[in-house]
N, C-alpha and C positions, 0 to 999 in steps of 0.2 A: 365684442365683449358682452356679458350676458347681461341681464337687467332683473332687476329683483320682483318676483310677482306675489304680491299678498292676495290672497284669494279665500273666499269663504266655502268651504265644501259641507252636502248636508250626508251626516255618515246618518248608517246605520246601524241596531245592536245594540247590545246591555249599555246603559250609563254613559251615551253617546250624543250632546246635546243636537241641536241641530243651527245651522249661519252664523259658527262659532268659528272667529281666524282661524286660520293654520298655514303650513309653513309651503311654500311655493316648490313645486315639481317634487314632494317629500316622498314618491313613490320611485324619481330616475329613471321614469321610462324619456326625458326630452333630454338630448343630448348637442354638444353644438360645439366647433371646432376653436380649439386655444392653442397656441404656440406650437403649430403643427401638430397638433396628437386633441383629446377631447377630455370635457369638463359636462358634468351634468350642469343642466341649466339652472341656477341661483345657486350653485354651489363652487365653490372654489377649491382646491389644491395645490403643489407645486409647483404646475403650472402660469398660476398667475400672482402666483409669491412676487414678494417687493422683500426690501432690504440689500445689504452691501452683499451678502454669499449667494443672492435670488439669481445669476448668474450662473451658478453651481447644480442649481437646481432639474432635477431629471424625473420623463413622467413616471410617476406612482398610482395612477390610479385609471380605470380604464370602465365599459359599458357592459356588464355580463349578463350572458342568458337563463344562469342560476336564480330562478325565482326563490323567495320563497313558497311554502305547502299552500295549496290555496290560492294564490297570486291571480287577481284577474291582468296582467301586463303581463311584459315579457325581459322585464330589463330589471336587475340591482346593482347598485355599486358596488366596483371591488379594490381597495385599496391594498397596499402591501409595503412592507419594508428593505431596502436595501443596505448595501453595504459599501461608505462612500469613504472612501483613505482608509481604514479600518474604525471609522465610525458608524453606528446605527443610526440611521435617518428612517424614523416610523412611518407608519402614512398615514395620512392625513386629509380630512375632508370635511369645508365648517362652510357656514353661511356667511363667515367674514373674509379676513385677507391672513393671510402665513404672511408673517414677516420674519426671515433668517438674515439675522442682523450677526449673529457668531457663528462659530466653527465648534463650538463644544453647546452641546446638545441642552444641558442643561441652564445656558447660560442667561439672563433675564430680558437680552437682546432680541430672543426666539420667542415669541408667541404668534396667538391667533387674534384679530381684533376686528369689531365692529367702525365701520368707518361710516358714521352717521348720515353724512353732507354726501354718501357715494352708493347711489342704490345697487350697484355692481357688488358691490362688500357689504350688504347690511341687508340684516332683515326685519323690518316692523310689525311688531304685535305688540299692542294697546291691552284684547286682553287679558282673564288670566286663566290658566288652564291649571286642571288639577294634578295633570302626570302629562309624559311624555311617553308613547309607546312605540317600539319598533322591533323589527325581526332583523338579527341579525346572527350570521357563520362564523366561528373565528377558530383557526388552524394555524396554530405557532408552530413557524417552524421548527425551535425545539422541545414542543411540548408542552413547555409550562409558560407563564405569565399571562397576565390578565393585559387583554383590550379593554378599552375606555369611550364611554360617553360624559359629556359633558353639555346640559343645558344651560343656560344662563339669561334670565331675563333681569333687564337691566334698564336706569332712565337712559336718558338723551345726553350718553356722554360715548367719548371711543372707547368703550370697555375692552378691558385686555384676559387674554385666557392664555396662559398664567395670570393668575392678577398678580399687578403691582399696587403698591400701598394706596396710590390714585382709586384705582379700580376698584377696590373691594367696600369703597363709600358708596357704589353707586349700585347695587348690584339688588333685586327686588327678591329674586328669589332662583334657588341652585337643582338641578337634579343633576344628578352624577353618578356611575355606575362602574365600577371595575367588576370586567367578566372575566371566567377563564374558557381555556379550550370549549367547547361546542361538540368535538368529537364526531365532525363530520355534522353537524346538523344544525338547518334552521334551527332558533329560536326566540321566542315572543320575548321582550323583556317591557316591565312595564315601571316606570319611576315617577316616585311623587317628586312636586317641583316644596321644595321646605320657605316658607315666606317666611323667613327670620328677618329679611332687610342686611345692612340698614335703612336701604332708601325706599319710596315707594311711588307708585304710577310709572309702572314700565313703559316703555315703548318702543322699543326692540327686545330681539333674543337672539344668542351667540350659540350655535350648535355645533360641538364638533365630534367627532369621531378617529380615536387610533387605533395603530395596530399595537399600542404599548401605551402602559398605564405613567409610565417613567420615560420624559426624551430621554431618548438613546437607547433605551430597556430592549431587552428582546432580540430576535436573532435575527438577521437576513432572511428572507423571503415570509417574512410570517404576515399572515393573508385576512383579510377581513372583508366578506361582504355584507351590506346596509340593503333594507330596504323598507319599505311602505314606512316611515316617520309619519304619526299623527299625534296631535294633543288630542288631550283628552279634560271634558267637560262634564263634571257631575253637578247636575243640579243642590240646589240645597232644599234640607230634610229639615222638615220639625224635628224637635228635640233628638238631634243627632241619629234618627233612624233612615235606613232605605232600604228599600228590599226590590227585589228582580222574582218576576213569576215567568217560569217557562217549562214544559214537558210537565204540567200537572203541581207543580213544585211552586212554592214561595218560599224564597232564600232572603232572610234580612240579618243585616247588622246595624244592631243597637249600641251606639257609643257611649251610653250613660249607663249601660248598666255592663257593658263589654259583653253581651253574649249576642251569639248569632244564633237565628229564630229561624226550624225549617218545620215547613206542612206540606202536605199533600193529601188529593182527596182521598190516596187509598194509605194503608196502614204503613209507617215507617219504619222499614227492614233493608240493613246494607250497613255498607260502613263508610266511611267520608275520609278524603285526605286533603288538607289543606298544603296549597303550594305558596309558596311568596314570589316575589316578580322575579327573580333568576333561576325559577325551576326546583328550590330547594323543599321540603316538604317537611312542615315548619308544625305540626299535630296531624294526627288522625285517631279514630276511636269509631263505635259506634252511631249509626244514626239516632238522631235524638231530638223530641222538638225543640230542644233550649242546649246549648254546646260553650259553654263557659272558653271567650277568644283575649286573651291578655295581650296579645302581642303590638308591637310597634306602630306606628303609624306606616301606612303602607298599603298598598293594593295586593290582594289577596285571590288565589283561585282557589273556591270550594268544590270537589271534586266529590258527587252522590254516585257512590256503587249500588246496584239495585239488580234485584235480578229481572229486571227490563229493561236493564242498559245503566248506562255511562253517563250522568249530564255533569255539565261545569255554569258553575257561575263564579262571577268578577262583584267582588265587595273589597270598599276603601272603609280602613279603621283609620279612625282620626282618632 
């Protein structure tokens, strides 16, 4: 049975702290053998599901050569959904334990859960990261509905994902993300973790990943693969500024006065498209040194057309 490894990695790149936690094997290239079939290492599936229907349980999830773009490894996870009596059983892949305690999908017996006392089923992070970022595929079988992420940093209790009324006392702070189709392609998603509370001083976090946003949702074979999971660490800014310099260019946002500041040493001509974390392209206009940005809290990709190329930078609006 696997064992849970908290490990401090020094990334590097735009707004990347450096000996900051992060989540153990969060790339799936270590792999290692469960209930005859395999389980990425710190991660769990129906394979080592608990509960009264954990018995019923068939494998969903497997070791793929499909990287994503870029990838220096050779392995992402791939989970997918079946089709069990004529119910949908999604797939499923969390750093805690599945427990299928019913036979109807939606039923409050089924969740995902941190089991604190069990480093098998738990994972510890103390501390707080400002987003959650990963690359992920997702190819529903019939086309439509959305795959789901779900982050959850929580104290030192067995949090449940569904929460039950328990659960959602204890909970630090949420990211969560309903994707759709992909269309055949990697892609980057990038989610702020919301510190609403109500509790605080985390010390674990509950990761999970389906191929349906809804148990039960969605069709037979509909496919999801994960890969490279990292938190992500922004330093803190005086008076809510931060800015990234790279290819000549200083890219900032100002959160007191909401505009984002671009310079460069040569004259400012192109035109800019700003993306938000699922790809959607949320303004564009004009290059300009001062670019009036209203939008939500969230991490942001500014995209500089030039006719010397292409650059992107990563800014968080608080």
């Amino acid at each position: 049975m696997k064992k849970t490894l908290l490990i401090a990695l020094i990334f590097s790149g735009i707004n990347f702290s450096f000996g900051q936690q992060q989540i153990g094997n969060s790339d799936f290239e270590n792999w290692e053998a469960v209930a005859g079939d395999e389980e990425p290492v710190n991660w769990n599936s129906f394979l080592s599901a608990d509960g009264f229907f954990s018995s019923f349980a068939a494998n969903q999830i497997e070791s793929s050569s499909d990287v994503r773009p870029g990838s220096a490894g050779t392995k992402s996870c791939r989970i997918w959904s079946r089709n069990a009596l004529g119910i949908i059983a999604n797939g499923n892949v969390t750093l805690g334990r599945i427990n299928m305690g019913s036979a109807t999908p939606t039923n409050e017996a089924n969740y995902n859960i941190t089991l604190t006392a069990n480093p098998n089923f738990s994972q510890t992070l103390t501390d707080e990261p400002d987003s959650i970022v990963f690359w992920a595929k997702f190819t529903p079988n019939g086309g439509s509905g959305n795959a789901r992420m779900k982050a959850t940093l929580h104290d030192n209790y067995n949090y449940r994902d569904p929460e039950d009324a328990a659960s959602s006392s204890h909970v630090v702070a949420t990211a969560v993300v309903n994707f759709p189709n992909t269309n055949g392609n990697w892609t980057r998603f990038a989610i702020p973790f919301d510190y609403s509370g109500p509790a605080s001083g985390n010390t674990h976090v509950l990761v999970t990943f389906t191929t349906n946003m809804t148990p039960g949702g969605g069709d037979a074979d509909d496919q999801v693969w994960i890969d490279d999971v990292e938190l992500i660490y922004n330093p803190e800014e005086p008076v809510g500024i931060s800015e990234v310099s790279k290819n000549g260019f200083t890219v900032g946002m100002d959160n007191v006065s909401n505009e984002i500041s671009i310079s460069s040493k040569d004259e400012l001509q192109g035109n800019y498209m700003i993306y938000n974390s699922v790809g959607q392209v949320v303004q564009t206009g004009a290059i300009a040194s001062k670019i009036k940005f209203e939008k939500e809290f969230g991490i942001y990709f500014v995209h500089l057309a030039t006719e010397n190329g292409v650059y992107t930078f990563e800014i968080l609006k608080n």
